[in-house]
C-alpha atoms as an extended CHARMM CRD file, in Angstrom:
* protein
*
       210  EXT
         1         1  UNK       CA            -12.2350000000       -7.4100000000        4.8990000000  PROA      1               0.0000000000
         2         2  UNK       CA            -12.2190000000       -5.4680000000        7.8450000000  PROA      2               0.0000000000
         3         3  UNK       CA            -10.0070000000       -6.3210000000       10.9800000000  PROA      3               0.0000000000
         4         4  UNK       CA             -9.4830000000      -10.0550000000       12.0310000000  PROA      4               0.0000000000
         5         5  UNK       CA             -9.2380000000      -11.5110000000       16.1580000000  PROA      5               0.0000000000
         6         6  UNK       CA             -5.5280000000      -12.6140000000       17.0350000000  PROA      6               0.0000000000
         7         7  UNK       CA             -7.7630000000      -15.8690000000       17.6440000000  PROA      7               0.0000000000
         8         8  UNK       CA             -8.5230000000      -16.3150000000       14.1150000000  PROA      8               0.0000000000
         9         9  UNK       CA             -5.0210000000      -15.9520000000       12.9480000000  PROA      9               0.0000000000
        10        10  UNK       CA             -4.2730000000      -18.5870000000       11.1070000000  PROA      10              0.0000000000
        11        11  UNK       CA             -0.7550000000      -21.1330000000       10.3100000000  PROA      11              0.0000000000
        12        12  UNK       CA             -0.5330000000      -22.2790000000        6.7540000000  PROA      12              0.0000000000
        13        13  UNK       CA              0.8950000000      -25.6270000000        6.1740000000  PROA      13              0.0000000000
        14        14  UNK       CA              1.6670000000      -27.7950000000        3.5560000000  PROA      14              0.0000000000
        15        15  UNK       CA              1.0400000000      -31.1990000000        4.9590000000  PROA      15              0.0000000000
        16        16  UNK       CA             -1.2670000000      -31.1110000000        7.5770000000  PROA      16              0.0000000000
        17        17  UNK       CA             -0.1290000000      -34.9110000000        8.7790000000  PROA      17              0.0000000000
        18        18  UNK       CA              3.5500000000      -33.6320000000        8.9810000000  PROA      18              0.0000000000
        19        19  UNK       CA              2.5770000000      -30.9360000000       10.6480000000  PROA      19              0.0000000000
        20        20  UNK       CA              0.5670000000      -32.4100000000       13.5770000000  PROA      20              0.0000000000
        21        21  UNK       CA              2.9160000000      -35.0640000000       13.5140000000  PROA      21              0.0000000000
        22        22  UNK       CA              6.1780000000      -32.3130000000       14.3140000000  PROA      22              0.0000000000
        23        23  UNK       CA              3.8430000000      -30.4200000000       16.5940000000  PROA      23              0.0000000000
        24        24  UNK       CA              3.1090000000      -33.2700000000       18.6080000000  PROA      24              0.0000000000
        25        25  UNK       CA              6.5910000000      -34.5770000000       19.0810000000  PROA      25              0.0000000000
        26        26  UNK       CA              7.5460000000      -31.1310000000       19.7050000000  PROA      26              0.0000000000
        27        27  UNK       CA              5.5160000000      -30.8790000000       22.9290000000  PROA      27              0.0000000000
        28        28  UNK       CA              5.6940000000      -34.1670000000       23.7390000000  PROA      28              0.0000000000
        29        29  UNK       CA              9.7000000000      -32.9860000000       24.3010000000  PROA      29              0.0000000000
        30        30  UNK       CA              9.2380000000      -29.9850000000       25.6770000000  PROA      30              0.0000000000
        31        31  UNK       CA              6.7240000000      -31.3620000000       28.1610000000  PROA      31              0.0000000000
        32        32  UNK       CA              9.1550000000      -34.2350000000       29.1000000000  PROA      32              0.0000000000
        33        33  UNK       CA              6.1540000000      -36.6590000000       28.4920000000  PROA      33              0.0000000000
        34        34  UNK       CA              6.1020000000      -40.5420000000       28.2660000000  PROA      34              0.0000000000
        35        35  UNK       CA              4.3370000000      -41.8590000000       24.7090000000  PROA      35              0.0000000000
        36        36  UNK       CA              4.6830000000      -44.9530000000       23.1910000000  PROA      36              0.0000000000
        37        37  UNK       CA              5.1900000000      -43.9510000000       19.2710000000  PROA      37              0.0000000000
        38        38  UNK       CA              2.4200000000      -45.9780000000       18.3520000000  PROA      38              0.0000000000
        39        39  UNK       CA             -0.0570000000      -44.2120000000       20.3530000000  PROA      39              0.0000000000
        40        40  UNK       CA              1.4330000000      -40.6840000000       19.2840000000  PROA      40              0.0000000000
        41        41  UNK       CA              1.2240000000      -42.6160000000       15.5500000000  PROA      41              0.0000000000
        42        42  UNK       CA             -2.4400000000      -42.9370000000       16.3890000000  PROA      42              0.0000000000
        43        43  UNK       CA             -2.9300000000      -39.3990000000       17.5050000000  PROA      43              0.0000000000
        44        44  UNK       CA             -1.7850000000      -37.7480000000       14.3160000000  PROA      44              0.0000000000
        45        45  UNK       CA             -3.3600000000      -39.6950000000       12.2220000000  PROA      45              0.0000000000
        46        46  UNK       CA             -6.8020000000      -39.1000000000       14.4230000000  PROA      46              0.0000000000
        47        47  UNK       CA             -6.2850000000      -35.1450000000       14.1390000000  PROA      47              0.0000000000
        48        48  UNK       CA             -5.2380000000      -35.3120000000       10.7510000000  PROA      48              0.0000000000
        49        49  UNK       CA             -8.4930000000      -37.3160000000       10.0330000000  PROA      49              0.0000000000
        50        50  UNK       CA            -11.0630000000      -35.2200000000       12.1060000000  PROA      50              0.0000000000
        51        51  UNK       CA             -9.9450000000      -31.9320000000       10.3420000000  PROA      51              0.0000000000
        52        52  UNK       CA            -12.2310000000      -32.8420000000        8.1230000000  PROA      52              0.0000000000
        53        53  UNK       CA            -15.6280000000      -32.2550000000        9.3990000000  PROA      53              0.0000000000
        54        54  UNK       CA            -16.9960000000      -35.4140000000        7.0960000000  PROA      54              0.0000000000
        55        55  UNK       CA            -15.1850000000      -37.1480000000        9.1530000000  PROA      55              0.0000000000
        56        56  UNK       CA            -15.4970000000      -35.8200000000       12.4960000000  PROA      56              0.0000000000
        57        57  UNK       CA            -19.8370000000      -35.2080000000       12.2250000000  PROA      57              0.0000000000
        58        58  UNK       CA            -21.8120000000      -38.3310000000       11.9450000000  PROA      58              0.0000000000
        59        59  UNK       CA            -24.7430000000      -37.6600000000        8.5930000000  PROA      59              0.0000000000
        60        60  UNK       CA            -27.3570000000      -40.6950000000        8.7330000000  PROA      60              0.0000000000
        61        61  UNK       CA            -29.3700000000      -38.4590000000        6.3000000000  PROA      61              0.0000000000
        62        62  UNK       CA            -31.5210000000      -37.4150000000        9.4650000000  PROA      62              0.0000000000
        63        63  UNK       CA            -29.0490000000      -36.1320000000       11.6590000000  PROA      63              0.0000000000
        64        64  UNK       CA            -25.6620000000      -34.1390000000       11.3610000000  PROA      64              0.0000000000
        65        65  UNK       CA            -22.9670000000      -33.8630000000       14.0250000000  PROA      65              0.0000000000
        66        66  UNK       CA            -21.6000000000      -34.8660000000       17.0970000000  PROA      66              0.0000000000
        67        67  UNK       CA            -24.1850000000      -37.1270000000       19.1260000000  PROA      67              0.0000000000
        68        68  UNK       CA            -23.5540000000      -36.6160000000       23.1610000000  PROA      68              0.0000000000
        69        69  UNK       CA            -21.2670000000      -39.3120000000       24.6580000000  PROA      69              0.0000000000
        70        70  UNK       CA            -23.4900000000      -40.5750000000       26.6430000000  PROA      70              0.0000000000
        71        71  UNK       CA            -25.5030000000      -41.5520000000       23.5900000000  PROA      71              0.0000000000
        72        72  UNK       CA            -22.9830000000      -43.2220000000       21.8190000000  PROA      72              0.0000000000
        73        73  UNK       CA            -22.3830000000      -45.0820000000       25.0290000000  PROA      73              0.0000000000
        74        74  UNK       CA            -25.5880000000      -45.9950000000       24.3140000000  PROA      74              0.0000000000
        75        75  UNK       CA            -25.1940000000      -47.4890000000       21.1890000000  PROA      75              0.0000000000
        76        76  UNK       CA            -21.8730000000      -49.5250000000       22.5090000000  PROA      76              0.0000000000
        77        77  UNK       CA            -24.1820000000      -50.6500000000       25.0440000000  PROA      77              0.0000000000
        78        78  UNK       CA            -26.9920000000      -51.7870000000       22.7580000000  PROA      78              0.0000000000
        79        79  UNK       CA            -24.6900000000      -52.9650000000       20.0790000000  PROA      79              0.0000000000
        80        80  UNK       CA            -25.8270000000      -56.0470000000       17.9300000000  PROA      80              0.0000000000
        81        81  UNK       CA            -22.2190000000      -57.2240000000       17.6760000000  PROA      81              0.0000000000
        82        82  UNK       CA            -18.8080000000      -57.2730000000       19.2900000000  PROA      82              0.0000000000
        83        83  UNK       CA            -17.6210000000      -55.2940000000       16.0080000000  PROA      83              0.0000000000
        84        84  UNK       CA            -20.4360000000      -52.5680000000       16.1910000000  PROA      84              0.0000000000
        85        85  UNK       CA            -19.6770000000      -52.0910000000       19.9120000000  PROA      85              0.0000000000
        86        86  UNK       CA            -15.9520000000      -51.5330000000       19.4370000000  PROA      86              0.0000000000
        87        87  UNK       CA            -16.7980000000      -49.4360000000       16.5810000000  PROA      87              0.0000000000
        88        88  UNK       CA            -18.7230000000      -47.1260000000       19.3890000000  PROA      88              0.0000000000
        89        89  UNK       CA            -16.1750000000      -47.1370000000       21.9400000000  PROA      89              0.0000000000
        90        90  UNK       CA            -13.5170000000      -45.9700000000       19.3880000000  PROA      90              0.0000000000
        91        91  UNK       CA            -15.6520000000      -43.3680000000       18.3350000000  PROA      91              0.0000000000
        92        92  UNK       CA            -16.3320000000      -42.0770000000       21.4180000000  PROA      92              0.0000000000
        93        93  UNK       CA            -12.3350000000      -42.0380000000       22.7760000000  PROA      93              0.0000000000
        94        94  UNK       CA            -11.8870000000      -40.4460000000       19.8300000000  PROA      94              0.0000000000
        95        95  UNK       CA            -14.3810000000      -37.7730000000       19.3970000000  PROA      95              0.0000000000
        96        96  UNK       CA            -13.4950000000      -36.8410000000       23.1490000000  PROA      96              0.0000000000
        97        97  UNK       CA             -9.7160000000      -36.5620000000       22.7350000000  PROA      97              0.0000000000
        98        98  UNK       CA            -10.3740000000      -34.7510000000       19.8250000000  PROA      98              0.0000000000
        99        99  UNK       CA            -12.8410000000      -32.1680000000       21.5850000000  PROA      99              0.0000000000
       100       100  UNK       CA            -11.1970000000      -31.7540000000       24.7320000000  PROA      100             0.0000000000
       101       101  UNK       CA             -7.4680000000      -31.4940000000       22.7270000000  PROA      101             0.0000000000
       102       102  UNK       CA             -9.1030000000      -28.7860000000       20.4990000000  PROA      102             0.0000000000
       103       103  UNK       CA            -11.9430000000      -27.0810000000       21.6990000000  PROA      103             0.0000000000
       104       104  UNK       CA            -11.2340000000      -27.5220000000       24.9020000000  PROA      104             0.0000000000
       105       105  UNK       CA            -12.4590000000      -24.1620000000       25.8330000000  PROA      105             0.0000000000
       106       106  UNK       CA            -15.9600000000      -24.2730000000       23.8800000000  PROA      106             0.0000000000
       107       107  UNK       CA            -17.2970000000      -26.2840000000       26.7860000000  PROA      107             0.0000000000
       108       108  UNK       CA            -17.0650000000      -23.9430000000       29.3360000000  PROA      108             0.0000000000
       109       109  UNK       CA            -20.3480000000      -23.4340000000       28.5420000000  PROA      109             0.0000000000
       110       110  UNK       CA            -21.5210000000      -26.7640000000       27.9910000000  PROA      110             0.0000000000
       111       111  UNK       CA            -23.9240000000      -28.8730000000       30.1360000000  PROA      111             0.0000000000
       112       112  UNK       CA            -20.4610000000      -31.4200000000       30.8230000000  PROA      112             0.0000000000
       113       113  UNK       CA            -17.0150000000      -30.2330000000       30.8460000000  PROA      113             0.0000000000
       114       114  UNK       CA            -13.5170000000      -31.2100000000       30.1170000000  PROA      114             0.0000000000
       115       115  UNK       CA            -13.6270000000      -33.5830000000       33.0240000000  PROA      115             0.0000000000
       116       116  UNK       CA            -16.3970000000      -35.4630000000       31.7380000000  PROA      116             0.0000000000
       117       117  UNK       CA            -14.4900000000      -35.8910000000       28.2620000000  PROA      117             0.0000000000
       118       118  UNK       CA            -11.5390000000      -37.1300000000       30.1080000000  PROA      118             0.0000000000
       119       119  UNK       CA            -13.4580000000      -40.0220000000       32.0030000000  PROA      119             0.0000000000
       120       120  UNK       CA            -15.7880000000      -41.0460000000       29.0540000000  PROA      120             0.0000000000
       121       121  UNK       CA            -12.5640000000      -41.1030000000       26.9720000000  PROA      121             0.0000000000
       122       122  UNK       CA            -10.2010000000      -43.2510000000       29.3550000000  PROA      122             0.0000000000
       123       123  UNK       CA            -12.8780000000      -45.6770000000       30.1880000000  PROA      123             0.0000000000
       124       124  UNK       CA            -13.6140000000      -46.1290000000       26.3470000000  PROA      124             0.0000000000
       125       125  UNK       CA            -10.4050000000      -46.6410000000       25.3030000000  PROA      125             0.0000000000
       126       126  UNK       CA             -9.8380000000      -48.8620000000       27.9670000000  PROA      126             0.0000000000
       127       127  UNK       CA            -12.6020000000      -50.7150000000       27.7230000000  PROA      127             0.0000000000
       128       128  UNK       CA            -11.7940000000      -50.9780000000       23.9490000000  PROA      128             0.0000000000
       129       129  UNK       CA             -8.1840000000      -52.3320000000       24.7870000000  PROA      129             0.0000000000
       130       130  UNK       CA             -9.3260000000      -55.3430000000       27.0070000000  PROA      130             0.0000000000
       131       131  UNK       CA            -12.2510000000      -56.0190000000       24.3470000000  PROA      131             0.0000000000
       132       132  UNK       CA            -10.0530000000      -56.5230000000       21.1360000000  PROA      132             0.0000000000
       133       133  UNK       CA             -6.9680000000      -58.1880000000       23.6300000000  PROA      133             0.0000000000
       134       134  UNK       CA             -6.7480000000      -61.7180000000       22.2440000000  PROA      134             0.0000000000
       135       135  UNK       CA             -8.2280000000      -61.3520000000       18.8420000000  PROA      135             0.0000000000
       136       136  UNK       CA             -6.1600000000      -60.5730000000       15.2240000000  PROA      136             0.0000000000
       137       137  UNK       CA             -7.1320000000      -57.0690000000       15.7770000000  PROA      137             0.0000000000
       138       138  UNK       CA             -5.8880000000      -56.0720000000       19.8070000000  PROA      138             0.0000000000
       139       139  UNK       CA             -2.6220000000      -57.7320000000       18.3220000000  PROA      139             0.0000000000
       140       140  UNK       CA             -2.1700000000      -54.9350000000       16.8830000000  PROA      140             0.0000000000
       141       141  UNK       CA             -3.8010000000      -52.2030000000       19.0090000000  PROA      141             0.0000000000
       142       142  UNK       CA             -4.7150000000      -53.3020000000       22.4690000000  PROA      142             0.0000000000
       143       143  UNK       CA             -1.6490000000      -51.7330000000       24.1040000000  PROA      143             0.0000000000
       144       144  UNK       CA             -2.4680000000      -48.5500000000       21.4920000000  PROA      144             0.0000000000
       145       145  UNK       CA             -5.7000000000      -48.2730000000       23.4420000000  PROA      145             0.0000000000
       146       146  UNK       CA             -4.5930000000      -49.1350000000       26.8430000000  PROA      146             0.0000000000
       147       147  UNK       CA             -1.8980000000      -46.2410000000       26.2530000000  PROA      147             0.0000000000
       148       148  UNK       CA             -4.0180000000      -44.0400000000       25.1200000000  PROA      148             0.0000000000
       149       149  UNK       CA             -6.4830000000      -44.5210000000       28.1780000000  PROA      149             0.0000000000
       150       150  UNK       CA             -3.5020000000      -44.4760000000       30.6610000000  PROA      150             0.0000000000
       151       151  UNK       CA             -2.0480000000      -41.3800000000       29.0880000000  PROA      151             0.0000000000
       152       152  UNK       CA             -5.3630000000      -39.3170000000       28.1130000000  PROA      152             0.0000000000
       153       153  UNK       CA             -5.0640000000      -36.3620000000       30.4670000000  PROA      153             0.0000000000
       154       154  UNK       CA             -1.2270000000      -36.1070000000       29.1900000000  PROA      154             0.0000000000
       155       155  UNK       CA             -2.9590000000      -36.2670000000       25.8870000000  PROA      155             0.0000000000
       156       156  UNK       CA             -5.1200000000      -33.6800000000       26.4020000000  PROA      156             0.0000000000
       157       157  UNK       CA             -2.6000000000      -31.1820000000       27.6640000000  PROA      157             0.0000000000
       158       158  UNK       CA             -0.1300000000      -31.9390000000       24.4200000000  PROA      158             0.0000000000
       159       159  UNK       CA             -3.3540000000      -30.8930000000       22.2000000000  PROA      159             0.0000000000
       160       160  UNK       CA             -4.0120000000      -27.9780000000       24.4580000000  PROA      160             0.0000000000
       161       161  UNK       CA              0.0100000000      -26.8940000000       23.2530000000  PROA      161             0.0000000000
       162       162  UNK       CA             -0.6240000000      -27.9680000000       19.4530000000  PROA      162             0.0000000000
       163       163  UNK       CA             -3.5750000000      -25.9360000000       19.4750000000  PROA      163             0.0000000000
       164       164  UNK       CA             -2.0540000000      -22.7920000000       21.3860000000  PROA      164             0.0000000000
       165       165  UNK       CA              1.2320000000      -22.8850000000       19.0810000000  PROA      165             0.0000000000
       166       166  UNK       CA             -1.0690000000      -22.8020000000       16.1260000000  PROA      166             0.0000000000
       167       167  UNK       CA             -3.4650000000      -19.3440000000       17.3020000000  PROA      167             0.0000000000
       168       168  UNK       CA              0.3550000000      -18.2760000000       17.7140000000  PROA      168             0.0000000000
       169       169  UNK       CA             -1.3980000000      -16.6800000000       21.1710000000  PROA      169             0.0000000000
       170       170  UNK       CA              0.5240000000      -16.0340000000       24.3580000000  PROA      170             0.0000000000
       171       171  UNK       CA             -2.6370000000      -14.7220000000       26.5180000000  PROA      171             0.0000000000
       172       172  UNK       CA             -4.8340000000      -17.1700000000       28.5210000000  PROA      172             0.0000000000
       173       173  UNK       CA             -8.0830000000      -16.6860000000       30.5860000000  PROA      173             0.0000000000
       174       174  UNK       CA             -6.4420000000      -17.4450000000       34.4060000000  PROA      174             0.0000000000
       175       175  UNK       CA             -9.8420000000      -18.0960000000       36.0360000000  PROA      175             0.0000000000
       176       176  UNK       CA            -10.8760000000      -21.1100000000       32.7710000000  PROA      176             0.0000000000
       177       177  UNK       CA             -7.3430000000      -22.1430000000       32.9490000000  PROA      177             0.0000000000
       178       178  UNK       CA             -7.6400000000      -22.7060000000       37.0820000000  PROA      178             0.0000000000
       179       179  UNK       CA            -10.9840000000      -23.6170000000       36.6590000000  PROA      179             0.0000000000
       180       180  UNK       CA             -9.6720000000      -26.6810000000       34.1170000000  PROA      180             0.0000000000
       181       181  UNK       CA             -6.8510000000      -27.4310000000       36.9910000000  PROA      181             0.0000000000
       182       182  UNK       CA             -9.1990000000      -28.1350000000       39.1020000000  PROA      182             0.0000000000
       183       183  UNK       CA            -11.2370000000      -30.4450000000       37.3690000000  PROA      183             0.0000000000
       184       184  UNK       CA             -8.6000000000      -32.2530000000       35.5650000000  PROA      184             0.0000000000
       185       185  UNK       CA             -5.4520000000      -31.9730000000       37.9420000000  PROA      185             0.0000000000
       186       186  UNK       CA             -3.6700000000      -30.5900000000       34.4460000000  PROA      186             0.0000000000
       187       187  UNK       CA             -0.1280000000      -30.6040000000       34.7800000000  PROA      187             0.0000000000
       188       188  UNK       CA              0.1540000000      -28.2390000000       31.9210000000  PROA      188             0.0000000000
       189       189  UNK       CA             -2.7940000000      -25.7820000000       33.1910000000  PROA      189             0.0000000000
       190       190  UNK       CA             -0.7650000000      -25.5940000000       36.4530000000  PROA      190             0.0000000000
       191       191  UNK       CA              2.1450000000      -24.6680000000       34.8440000000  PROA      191             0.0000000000
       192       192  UNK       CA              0.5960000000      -21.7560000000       33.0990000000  PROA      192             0.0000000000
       193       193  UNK       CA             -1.0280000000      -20.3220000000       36.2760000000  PROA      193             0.0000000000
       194       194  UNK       CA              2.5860000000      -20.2900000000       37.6900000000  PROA      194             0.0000000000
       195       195  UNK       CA              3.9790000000      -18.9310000000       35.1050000000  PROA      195             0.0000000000
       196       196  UNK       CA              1.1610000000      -16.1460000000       35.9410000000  PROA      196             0.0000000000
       197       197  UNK       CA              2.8520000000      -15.9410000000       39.6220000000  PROA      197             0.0000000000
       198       198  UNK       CA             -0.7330000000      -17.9510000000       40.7290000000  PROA      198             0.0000000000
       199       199  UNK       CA              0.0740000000      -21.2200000000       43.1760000000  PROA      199             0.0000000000
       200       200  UNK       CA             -2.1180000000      -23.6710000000       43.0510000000  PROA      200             0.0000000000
       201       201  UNK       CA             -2.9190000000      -24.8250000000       46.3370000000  PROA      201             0.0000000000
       202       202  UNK       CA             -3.2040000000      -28.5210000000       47.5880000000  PROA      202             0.0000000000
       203       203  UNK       CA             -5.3350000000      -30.6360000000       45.0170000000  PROA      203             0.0000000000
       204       204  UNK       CA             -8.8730000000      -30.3440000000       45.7710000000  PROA      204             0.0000000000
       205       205  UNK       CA            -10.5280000000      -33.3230000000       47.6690000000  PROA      205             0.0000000000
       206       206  UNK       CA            -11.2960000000      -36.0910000000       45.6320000000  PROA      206             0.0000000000
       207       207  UNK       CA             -9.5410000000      -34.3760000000       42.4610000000  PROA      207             0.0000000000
       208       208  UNK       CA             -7.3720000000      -37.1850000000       40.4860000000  PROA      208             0.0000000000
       209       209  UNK       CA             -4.0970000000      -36.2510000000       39.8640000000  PROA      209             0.0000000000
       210       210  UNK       CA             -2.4810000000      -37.7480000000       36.2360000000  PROA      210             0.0000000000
């Protein structure tokens, strides 16, 4: 088959739920981080659910993938029903956690960045928290969503570590990982740089800090 990339390497498991769900409270530990369990509850099952692509790509029979953000903004915005519109905002916290935990560097390259992820993804889940607040449903999940929006950056960084413990890959790219600090104020990408022996310097003007 030829040689493989150290990138491709891949971790089998037998449970993949189990597995995201020990991952996650792994780093949550080691990263001394703050997470209501029902929010990290929410996360694994979200991961476990988008790693299959069925469920992660949208197929209308004319179109299949990931529609932009801003599009599915969109559609919350032009939504003919509280229900559809809630629908949208979950969908698009979720898709962005998901692509900025996981594939975080793929959009480098991209037209928006992880930055942009991070903002469409807090204001959707927080917009979803004070929309459901007060009916059967936010009962349930309002302060999952308002965590979730509160703690997204955080969440970010602990996918960033699940996905790095599963390539089983030490190396990083300094200038994407300084480039992500600042954009994001990433606690976790500044840790890596000094671990490098680089010092960040003061934060950036303007540059929110999580």
């Amino acid at each position: 088959m030829g040689d493989r990339s150290k990138h491709d390497r891949v971790v089998p498991v037998h449970n993949l739920r189990d597995y995201f769900r020990t991952s996650i409270d792994d780093v949550v530990a080691k990263q001394g981080v703050e997470l209501d369990p029902h929010a990290a509850h929410y996360v694994v099952n979200l991961i476990t659910l988008f790693s299959r692509s069925e469920e992660l790509y949208e197929d209308d029979g004319e179109f299949y993938g990931l529609k932009p953000l801003a599009l599915m903004l969109a559609d919350a915005a032009d939504a003919p029903s509280p229900e559809v519109r809630n629908h949208s905002l979950q969908r698009i916290g979720d898709v962005a956690l998901f692509i900025g935990g996981f594939f975080m560097e793929s959009l480098a390259s991209k037209a928006v960045d992880v930055d942009y992820y991070i903002y469409m993804g807090e204001n959707a889940y927080g917009s979803l928290s004070e929309e459901v607040r007060g009916t059967f449903r936010g009962k349930v999940f309002a302060d999952v969503y308002k965590e979730l929006a509160a703690k997204f950056q955080i969440l970010i960084d602990v996918l960033n570590e699940v996905r790095d413990g599963a390539r089983k890959e030490s190396d990083i790219d300094l200038l994407r990982t300084y480039e992500i600090w600042l954009k994001t104020g990433s606690r976790r990408a500044e840790n890596l740089l000094r671990q490098q022996g680089i010092v960040p310097f003061s934060d950036p003007k303007g540059m929110r800090r999580h």
